[in-house]
C-alpha positions as a LaTeX table, in Angstrom:
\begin{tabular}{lrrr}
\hline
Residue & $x$ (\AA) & $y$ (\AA) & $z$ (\AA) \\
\hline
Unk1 & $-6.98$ & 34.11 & 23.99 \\
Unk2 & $-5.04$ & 35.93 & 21.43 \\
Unk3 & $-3.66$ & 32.09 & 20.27 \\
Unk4 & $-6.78$ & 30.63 & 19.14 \\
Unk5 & $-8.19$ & 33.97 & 16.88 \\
Unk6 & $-6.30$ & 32.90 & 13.70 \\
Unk7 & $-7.91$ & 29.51 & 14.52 \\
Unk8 & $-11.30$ & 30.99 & 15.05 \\
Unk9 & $-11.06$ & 33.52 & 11.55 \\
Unk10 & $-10.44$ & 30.64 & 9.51 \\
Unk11 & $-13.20$ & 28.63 & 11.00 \\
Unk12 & $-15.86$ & 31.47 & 10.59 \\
Unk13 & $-14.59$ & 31.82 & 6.64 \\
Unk14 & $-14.57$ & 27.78 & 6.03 \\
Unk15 & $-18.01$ & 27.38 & 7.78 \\
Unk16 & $-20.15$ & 29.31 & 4.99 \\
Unk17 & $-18.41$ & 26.14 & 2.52 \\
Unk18 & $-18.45$ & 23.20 & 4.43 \\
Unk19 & $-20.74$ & 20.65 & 6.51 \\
Unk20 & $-18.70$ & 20.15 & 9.58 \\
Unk21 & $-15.12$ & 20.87 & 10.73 \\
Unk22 & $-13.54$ & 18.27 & 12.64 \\
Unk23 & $-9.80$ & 18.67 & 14.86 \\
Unk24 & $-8.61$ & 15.44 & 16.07 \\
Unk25 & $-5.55$ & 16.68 & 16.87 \\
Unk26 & $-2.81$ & 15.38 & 14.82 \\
Unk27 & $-1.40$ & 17.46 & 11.41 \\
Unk28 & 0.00 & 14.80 & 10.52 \\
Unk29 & $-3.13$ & 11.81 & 10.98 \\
Unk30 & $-5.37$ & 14.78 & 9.27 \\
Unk31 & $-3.30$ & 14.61 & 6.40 \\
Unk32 & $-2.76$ & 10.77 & 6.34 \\
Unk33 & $-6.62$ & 10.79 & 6.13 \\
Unk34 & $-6.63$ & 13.16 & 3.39 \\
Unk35 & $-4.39$ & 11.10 & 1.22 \\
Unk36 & $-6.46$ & 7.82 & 1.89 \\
Unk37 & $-9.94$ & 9.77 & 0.82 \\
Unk38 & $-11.37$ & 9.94 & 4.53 \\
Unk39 & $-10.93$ & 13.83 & 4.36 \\
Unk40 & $-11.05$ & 16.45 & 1.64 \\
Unk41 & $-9.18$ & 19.10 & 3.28 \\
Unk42 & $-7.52$ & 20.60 & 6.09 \\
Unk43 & $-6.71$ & 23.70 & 7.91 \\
Unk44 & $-4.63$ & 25.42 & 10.95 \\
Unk45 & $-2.97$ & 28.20 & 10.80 \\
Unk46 & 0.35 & 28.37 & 12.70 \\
Unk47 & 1.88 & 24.89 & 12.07 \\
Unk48 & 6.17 & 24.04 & 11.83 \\
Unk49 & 7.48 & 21.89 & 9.12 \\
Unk50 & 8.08 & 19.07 & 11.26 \\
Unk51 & 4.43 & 19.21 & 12.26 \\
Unk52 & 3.35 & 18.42 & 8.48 \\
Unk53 & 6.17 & 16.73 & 6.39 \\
Unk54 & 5.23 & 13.35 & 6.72 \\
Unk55 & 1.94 & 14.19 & 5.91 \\
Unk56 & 2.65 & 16.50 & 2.96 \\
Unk57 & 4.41 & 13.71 & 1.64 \\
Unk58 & 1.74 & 11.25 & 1.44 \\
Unk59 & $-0.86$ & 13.82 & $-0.05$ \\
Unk60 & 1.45 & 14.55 & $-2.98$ \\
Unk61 & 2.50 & 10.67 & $-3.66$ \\
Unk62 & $-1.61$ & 10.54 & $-3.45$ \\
Unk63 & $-1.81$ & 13.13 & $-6.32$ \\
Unk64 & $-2.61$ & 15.79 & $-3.81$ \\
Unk65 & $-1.75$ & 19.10 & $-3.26$ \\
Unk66 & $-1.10$ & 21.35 & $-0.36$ \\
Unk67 & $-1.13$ & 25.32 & $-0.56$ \\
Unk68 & $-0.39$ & 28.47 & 2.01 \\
Unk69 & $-3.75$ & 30.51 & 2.61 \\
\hline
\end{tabular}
């Protein structure tokens, strides 16, 4: 259980601030989706750089940004 409480935090703090939280599953398809306009953010805690480079890449050639919370 102790895996899924920095998952469950950040949930309970986006949750006053947003309609609905989706996980499909992918880091990178979340971020694909954010560069295309079909998301406006995302969130996990816990992720490698291999899990979000190709995404990170398209967000910033979109004019995106991505940040550490």
């Amino acid at each position: 259980m102790a895996s899924i409480n920095p998952s469950l935090r950040g949930i309970n703090a986006l949750m006053p601030h947003c309609r609905t939280i989706r996980m499909f599953g992918s880091a990178a398809l979340h971020l694909a989706w954010i560069a295309c306009g079909r998301l406006t953010a995302y969130f996990e805690p816990d992720l490698n750089s291999w899990d979000t480079a190709a995404g990170a890449v398209l967000v910033q050639e979109a004019g995106g940004r991505l940040s550490a919370l």
